[in-house]
N, C-alpha and C positions, 0 to 999 in steps of 0.2 A: 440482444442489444449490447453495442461493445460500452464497458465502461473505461473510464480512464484514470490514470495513477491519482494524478492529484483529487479525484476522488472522493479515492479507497484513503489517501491522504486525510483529508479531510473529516471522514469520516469517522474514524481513529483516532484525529487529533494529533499527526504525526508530521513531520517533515516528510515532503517529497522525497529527499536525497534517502531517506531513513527505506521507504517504501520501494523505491527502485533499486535500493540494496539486497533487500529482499527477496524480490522478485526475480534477480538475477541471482543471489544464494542457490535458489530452490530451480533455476531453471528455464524461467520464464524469457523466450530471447525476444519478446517486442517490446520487453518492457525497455526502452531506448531513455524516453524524455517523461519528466509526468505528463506534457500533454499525450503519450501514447495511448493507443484503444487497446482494452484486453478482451478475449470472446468471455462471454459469462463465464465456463468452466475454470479459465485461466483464473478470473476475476474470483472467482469464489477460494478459489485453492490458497489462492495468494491473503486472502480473508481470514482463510480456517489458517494457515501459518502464522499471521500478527498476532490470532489469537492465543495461539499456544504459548509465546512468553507472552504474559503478563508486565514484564519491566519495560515494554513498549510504552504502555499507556502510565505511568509512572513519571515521564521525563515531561512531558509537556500539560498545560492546561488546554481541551480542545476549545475551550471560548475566548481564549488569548491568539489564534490565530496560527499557532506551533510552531 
């Protein structure tokens, strides 16, 4: 089931723009727009990378809307 940017956005607590920076750092080339679909694989990879810094989830509150 494809997910999409905004999300893995979401999810995090993170800005779109933050998330498709990302996802284009590490490789990912459909990540275009946050409305973009990732296949699960892409989706999870792109997960386990937000995860590894921790100063992601530091700049925003995710109930504020990021």
């Amino acid at each position: 089931m494809p997910v999409r940017i905004h999300d893995i956005a979401r999810k995090y607590g993170l800005k779109n723009k933050e998330v498709l920076e990302k996802a284009r750092a590490i490789g990912i080339a459909a990540a275009k727009v946050p409305s973009s679909a990732l296949d699960e694989f892409s989706a999870a990879w792109l997960e386990k990378e937000l995860r590894k810094d921790p100063g992601n989830f530091d700049k925003y509150d995710a109930t504020d809307g990021g």
